[in-house]
Structure formats: structure tokens, C-alpha cells
C-alpha positions in Angstrom: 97.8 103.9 103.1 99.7 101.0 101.8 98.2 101.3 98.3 99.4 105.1 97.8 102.7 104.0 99.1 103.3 101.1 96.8 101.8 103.5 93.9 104.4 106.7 94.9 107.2 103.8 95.2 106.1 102.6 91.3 106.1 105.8 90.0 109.7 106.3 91.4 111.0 103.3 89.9 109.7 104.2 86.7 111.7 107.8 86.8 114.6 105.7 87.9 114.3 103.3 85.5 115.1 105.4 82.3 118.1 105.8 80.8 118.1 109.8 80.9 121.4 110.1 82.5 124.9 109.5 81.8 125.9 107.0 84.3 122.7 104.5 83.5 122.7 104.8 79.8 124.5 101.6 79.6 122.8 99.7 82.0 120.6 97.9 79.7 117.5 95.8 80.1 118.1 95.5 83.9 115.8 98.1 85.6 113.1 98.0 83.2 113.0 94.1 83.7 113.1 94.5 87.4 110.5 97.2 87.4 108.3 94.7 85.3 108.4 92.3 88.1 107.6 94.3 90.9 104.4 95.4 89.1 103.8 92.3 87.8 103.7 91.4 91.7 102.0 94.0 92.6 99.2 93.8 89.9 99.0 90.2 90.9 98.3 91.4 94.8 95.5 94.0 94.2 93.4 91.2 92.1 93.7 89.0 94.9 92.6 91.6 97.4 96.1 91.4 99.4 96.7 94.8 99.2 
């Protein structure tokens, strides 16, 4: 249950995380960078059997 969440919850971040619309086109670096760390976490959690 927890893995399907976290993998729904990735897949929203990376919709959110492009710069498709007006208002986020000049955010930069920012939410790709912060997307990276949460999978990096996350990657990091499913080798050690956490989640």
C-alpha cells in the first residue's frame, strides 16, 4: 500500500515538476532538484527493505 502511494506521489511530482506552464517557467533548477532528492531517498529506502 505504501509502495503504490509513494510511486503515485513520484509520478505527481514529476508532472509538477516541469516547466509547462506560465507561472513555473522561471522557477529554475528548484523542483527538479528537489524531486531528485526525494527519489534519491526513496530509491535509497526500497534497497534497504524499509519500504
Amino acid at each position: 500500500m505504501l509502495g503504490t502511494i509513494l510511486i503515485i506521489l513520484v509520478i505527481l511530482l514529476l508532472i509538477g515538476a516541469l516547466p509547462r506552464w506560465g507561472h513555473s517557467a522561471n522557477w529554475g533548477y528548484g523542483p527538479s532538484g528537489i524531486l531528485g532528492l526525494i527519489l534519491v531517498v526513496v530509491v535509497i529506502l526500497l534497497l534497504l527493505g524499509r519500504i
